[in-house]
C-alpha positions as CSV (number, residue, x, y, z in Angstrom):
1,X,-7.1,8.2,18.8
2,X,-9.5,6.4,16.4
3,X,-10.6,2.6,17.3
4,X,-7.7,0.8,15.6
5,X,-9.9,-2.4,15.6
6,X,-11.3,-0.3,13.1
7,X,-9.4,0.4,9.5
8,X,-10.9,2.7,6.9
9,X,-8.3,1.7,4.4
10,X,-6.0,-1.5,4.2
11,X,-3.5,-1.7,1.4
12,X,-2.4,-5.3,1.1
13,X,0.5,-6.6,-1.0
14,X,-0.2,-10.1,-0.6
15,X,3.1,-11.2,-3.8
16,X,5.7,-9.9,-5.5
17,X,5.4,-12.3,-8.2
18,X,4.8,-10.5,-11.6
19,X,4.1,-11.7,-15.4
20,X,6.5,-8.2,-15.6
21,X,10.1,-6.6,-14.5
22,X,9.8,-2.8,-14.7
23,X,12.5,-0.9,-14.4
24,X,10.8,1.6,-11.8
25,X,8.9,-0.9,-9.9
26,X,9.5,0.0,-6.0
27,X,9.0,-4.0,-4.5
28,X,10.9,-5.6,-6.9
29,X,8.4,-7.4,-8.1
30,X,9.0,-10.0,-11.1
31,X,9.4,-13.5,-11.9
32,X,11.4,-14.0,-9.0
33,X,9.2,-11.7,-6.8
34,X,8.9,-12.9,-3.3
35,X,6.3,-15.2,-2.3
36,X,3.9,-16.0,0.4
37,X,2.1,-19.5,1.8
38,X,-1.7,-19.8,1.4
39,X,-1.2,-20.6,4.8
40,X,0.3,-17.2,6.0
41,X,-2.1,-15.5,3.8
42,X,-5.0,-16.8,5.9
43,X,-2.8,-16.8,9.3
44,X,-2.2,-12.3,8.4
45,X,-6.7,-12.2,7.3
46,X,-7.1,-13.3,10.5
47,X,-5.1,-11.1,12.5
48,X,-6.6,-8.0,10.6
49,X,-8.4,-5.6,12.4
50,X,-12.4,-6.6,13.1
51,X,-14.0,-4.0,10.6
52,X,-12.3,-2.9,7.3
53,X,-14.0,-0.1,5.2
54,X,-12.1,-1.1,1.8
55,X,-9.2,-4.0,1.2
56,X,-7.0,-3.0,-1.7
57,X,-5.4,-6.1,-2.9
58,X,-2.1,-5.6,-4.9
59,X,1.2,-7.2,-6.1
60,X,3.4,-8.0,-8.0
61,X,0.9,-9.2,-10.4
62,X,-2.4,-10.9,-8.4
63,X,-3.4,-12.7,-10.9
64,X,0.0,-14.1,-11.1
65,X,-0.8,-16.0,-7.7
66,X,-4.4,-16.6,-8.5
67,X,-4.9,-19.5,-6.5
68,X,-3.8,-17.4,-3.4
69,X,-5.6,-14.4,-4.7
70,X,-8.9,-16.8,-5.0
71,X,-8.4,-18.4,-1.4
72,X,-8.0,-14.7,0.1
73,X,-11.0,-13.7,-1.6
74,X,-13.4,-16.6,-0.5
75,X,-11.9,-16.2,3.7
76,X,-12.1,-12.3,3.0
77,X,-15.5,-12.6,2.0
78,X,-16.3,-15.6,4.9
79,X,-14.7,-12.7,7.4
80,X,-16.3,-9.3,6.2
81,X,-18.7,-10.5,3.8
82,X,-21.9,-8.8,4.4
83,X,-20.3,-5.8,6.6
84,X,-20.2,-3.2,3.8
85,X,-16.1,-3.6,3.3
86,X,-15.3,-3.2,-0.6
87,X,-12.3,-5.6,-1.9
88,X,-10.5,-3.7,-4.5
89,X,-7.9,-5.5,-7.3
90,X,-5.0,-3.8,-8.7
91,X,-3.5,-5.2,-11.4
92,X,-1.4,-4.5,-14.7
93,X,-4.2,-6.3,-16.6
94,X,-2.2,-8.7,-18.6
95,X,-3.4,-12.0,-17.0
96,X,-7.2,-10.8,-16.8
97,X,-9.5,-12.8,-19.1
98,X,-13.7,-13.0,-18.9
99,X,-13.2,-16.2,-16.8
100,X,-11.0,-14.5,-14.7
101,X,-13.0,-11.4,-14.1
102,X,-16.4,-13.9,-13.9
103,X,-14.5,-15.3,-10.9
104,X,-13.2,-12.4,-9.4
105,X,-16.2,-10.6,-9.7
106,X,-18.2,-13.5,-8.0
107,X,-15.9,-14.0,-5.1
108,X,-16.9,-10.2,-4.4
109,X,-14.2,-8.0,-5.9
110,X,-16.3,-4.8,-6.8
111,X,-13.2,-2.4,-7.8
112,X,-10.7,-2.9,-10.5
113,X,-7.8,-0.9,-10.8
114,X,-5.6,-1.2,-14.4
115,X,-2.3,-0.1,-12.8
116,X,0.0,-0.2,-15.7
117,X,-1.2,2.4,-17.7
118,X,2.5,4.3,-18.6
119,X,5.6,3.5,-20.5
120,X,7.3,1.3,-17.6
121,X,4.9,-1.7,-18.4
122,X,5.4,-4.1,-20.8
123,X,2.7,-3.2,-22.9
124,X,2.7,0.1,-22.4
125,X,-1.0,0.6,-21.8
126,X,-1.8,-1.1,-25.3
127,X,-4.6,-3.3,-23.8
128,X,-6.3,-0.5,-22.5
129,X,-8.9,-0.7,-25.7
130,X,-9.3,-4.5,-24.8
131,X,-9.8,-4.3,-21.1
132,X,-12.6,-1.8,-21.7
133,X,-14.8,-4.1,-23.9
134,X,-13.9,-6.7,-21.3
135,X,-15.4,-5.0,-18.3
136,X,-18.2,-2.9,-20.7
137,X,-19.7,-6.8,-21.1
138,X,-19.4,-7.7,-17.9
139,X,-21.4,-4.7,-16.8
140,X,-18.6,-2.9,-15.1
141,X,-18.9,0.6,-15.1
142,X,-15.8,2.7,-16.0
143,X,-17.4,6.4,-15.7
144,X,-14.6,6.6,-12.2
145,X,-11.1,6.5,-14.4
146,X,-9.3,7.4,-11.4
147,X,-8.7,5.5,-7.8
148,X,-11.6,5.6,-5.6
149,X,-9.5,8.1,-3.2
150,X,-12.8,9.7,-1.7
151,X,-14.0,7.6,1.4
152,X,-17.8,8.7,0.5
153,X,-17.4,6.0,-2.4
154,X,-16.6,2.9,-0.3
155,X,-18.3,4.1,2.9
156,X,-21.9,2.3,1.5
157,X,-23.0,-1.1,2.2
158,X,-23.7,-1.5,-1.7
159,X,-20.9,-1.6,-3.6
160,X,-21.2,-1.2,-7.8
161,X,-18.9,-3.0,-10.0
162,X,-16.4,-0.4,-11.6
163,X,-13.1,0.1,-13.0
164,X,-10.5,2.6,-13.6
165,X,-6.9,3.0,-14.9
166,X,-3.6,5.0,-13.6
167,X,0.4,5.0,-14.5
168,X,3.7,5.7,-12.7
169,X,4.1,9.2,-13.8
170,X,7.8,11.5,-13.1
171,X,6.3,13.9,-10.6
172,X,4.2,11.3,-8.3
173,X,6.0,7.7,-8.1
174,X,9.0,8.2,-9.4
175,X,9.2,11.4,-7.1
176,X,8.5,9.9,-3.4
177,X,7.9,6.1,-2.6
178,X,9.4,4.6,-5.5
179,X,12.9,5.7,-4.6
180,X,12.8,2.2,-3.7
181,X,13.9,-0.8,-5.5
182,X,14.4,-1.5,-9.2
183,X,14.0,2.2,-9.5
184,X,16.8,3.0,-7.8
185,X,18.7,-0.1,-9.4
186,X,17.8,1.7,-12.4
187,X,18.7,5.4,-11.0
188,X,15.2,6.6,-12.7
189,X,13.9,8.1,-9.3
190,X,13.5,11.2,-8.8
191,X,15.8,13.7,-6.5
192,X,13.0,16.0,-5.3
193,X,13.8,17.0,-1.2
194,X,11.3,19.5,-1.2
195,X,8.2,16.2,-2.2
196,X,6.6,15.0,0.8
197,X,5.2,11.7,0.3
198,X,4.5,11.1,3.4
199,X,2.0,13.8,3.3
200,X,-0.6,12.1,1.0
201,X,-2.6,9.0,0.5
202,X,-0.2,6.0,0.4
203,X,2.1,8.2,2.8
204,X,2.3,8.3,6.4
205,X,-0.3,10.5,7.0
206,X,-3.5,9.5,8.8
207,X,-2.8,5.9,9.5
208,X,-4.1,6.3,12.7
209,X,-6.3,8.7,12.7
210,X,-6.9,9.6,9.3
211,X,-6.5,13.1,8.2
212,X,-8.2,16.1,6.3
213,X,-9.5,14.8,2.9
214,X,-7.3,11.1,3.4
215,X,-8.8,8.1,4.7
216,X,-7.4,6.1,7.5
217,X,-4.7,3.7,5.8
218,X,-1.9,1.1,6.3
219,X,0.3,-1.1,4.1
220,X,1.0,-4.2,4.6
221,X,3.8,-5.6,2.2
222,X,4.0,-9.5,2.4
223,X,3.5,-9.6,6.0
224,X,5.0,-6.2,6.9
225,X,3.0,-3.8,8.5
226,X,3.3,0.0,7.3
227,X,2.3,2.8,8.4
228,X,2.5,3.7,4.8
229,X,3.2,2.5,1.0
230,X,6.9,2.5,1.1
231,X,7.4,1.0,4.3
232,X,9.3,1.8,6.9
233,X,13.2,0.7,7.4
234,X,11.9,-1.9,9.6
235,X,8.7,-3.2,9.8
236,X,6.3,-2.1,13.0
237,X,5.3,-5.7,13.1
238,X,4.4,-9.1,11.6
239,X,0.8,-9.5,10.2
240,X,1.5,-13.3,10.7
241,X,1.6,-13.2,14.2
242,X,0.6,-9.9,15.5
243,X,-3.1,-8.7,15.4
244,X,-2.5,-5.5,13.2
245,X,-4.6,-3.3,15.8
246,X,-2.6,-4.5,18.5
247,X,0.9,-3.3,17.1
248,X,-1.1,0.2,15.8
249,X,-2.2,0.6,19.5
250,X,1.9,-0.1,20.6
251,X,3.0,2.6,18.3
252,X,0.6,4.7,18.6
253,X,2.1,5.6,21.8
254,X,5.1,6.6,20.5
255,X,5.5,10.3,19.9
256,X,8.2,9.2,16.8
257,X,5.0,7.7,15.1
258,X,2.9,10.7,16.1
259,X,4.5,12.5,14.1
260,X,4.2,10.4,11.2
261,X,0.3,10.5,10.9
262,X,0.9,14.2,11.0
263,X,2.8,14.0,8.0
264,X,5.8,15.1,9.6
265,X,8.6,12.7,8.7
266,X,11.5,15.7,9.1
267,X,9.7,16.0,13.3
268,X,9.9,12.3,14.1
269,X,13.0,12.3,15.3
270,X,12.8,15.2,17.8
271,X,11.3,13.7,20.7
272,X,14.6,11.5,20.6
273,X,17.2,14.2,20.5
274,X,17.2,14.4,16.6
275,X,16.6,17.9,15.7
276,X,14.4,19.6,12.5
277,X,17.3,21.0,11.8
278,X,19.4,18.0,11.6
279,X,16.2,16.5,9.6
280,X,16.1,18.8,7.1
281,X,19.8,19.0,6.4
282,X,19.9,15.3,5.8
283,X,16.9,15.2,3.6
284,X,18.4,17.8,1.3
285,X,21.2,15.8,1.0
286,X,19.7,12.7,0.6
287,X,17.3,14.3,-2.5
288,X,14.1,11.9,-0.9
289,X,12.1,12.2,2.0
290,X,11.9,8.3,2.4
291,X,15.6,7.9,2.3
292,X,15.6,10.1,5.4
293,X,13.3,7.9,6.9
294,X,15.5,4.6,6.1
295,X,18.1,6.6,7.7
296,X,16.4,7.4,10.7
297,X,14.6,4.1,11.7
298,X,18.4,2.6,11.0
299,X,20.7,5.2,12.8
300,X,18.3,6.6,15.3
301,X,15.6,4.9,16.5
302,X,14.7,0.9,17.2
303,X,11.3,-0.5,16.2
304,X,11.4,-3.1,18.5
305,X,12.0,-1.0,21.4
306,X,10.4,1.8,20.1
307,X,13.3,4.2,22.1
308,X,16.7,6.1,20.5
309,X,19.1,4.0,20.0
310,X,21.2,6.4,22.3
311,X,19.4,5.7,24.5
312,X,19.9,2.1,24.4
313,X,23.7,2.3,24.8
């Protein structure tokens, strides 16, 4: 097991609140997207684990919240500053003007990610011209169009500024973690059993131990911590109150979870009597890996105890 005091990836959805409603959008984020305090902002930075190779900083919109956004940049950078941990923004680019960017970029954000670059958005991608002169005067390099997915480029001390752009896209989002939400609200996922989300980056995989090719990554969403993007049914604990490497180390335990850094969401269940078999049947039926794992974690096994529920009765 790897030092869990030690994260090579942390994606943090720190709002919901969104300039935007999108029909596919998986946290159903928006106007009315759910919000957190400054104060329980700064109470979840300090219960993050002691070294972080990269923070990913999402929403909802960040920019949205940017008084949050700026107060968890300044204690992010009071915390790590100086340790070689590289903040990264996603953001749909709407709100983002060369104060803005001036500001981000001096609070340390070194990574900007335009993630509204397909048909859902609101505009569609149609800044995407505009953003590019924005960050070409800034000096921010946009040779990387896609996310920095290889840990060799945030594993320096020295972090250049860059940017890049990505889209939902039918095979990817719409296919695993965003049956979820607004999207299914919207019935625009997509039915795909044989997809394994949990298999790759933003999935289950690795977020203990990191795996082949995949950094070592959690989620947390508001104050929910993930062993993936999607989340499980329940949380496996409370970034509020609960240092994030102390509930890693309690689940770690668990053969259930075990599985889950394997990639293995259709094994989980059979150290607790429920079979492959039974697994795989389900998830065909369901037509979404995730959906069998909302059905698991609320039929079959309790977070909080961490054993089967038959066993509990």
């Amino acid at each position: 097991m790897s030092d869990l005091n030690h994260c090579e990836s942390l994606y943090w959805v720190f709002t919901q609140l969104c300039n935007d409603k999108c029909d596919h959008c998986y946290n159903l984020s928006g106007p009315q997207g759910e919000r957190m305090s400054e104060a329980d902002c700064m109470a979840i930075i300090d219960n993050l684990p002691e070294r972080i190779d990269r923070i990913i900083l999402s929403g909802g919109e960040p920019i949205a919240e940017k008084k949050i956004l700026y107060a968890i940049l300044d204690r992010l950078k009071e915390r790590y500053g100086g340790s070689g941990t590289q903040i990264m923004l996603q953001t749909n680019g709407d709100l983002l003007t060369g104060e803005i960017l001036d500001t981000l970029i001096e609070k340390g954000v070194t990574r900007f990610d335009i993630a509204s670059i397909d048909r859902y958005h609101k505009h569609s991608g149609a800044r995407l011209l505009e953003l590019a002169e924005l960050f070409e005067s800034r000096g921010v390099n946009g040779d990387d169009k896609d996310p920095l997915i290889e840990k060799e480029t945030y594993l320096v001390q020295e972090h250049p500024l860059s940017w890049g752009y990505w889209g939902a896209t039918d095979d990817m989002w719409l296919g695993g973690n965003w049956a979820r939400g607004r999207a299914m609200e919207k019935d625009i996922w997509k039915r795909d059993p044989a997809h394994n989300f949990c298999k790759v980056l933003s999935g289950g995989v690795g977020f203990l131990t990191g795996a082949e090719g995949i950094p070592q990554e959690i989620s947390i969403q508001l104050w929910r911590i993930n062993p993936c993007c999607p989340g499980t049914y329940k949380a496996m604990g409370d970034a509020r109150k609960e240092k994030v490497a102390e509930v890693l180390a309690r689940v770690a335990q668990s053969p259930v979870f075990q599985k889950i850094n394997e990639g293995d969401p259709l094994g989980m269940g059979e150290s607790v009597g429920v079979s492959r078999e039974i697994a795989e049947a389900r998830n065909a039926e369901l037509q979404n890996v995730c959906l069998w794992c909302d059905e698991f974690f609320r039929d079959y096994f309790d977070m909080e105890t961490l054993q089967s529920k038959f066993q509990q009765a």
